[in-house]
N, C-alpha and C positions, 0 to 999 in steps of 0.2 A: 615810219612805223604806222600799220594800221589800228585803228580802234579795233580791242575786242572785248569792251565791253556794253552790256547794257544798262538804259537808262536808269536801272532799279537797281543795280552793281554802284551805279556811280553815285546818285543819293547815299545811300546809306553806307559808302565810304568815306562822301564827305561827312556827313553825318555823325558816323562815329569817331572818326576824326576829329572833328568839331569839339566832338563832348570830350575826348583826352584830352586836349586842350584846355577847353575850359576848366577840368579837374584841375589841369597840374596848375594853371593860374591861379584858379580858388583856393590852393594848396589844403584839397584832399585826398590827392596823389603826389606823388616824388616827382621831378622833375622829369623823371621817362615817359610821362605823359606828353612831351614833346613832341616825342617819336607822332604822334598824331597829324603831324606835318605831311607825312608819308605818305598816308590814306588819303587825305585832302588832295593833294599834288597827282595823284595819280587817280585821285574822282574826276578832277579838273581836265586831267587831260587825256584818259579815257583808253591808257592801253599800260593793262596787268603785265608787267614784267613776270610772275608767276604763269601766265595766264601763257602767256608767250613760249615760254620753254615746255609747257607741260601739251600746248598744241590749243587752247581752248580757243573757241572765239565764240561768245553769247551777243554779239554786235548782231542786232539783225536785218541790217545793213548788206549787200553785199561789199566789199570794200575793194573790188578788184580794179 
């Protein structure tokens, strides 16, 4: 799989990731604040399964 995203995509999916997380720990949200795992896991490793099927690529990288 190539990366298709960018460096500002991946921040602020870890990112918000991070903070669902920390909600559902804090217990200021339900425990679906797990789901936050998602974002993170797919900041980290830098290729949108939406991002994929719909044709996107903001990598601005060529990746070929």
């Amino acid at each position: 799989m190539t990366r298709n995203e960018n460096t500002l995509d991946r921040v602020l999916r870890i990112g918000a990731g991070l903070a669902l997380i920390a909600l559902a720990v804090t217990h200021v949200i339900g425990p679906w604040g797990y789901l936050g795992i998602a974002p993170v896991l797919i900041g980290i490793v830098g290729v949108c399964p939406l991002y994929s099927v719909l044709g996107i690529n903001r990598c601005p990288v060529d990746s070929r």
